[in-house]
N, C-alpha and C positions, 0 to 999 in steps of 0.2 A: 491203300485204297486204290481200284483200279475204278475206271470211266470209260463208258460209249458216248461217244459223242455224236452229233449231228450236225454239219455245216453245208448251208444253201449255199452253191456252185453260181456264178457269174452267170452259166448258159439256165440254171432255173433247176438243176440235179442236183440230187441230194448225195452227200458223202456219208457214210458211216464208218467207225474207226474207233479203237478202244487204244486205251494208256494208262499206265500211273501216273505221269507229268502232264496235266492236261492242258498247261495254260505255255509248259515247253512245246508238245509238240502242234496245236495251234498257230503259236510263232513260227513253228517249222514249216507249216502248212500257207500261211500269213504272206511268209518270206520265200516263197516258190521254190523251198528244197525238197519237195513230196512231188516223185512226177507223175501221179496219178490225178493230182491236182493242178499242178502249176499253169496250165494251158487254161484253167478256168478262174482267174481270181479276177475282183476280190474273191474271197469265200467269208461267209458269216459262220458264225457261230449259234445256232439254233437254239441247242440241249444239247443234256449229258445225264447221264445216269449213272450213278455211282453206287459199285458194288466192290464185296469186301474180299474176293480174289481172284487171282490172272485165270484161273480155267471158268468163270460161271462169268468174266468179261470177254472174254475168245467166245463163248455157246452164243452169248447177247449177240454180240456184234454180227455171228452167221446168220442166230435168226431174223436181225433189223435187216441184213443185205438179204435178204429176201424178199422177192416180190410181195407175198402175206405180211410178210413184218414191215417193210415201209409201208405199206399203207395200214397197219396198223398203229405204226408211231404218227404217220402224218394226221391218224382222224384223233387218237388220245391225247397227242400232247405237241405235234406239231400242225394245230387245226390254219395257221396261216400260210402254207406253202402249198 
């Protein structure tokens, strides 16, 4: 099982990011070893979406980092950020 995930950023940005370990690489994110993040924590944990292989979680996560695709996770299902 791979996951997209979503975690609100301490400055109020959103992260997108996919894995098979989701609650490993979290604590990696958690624990300021991701330096895409580490300048912004805490980081929460939002959502995740779980899907059943690594190429159709890589297509997910391009199109959530997308301007059209965040705002389309924030209005379906991340309506409090």
């Amino acid at each position: 099982m791979w996951y997209i995930y979503f975690l609100e950023l301490a400055n109020g940005d959103l992260y997108v990011g996919s894995t098979n370990d989701l609650r490993r690489r979290f604590a990696s994110h958690r624990d300021g070893q991701v330096p895409s993040t580490a300048r912004y924590l805490p980081a929460t944990l939002k959502a995740y979406v779980a899907v059943i292989d690594e190429p159709t979680a890589r297509q997910l996560e391009r199109d959530f980092k997308s301007g059209s695709g965040k705002a389309f996770a924030k209005k379906r299902f991340l309506n409090r950020l």
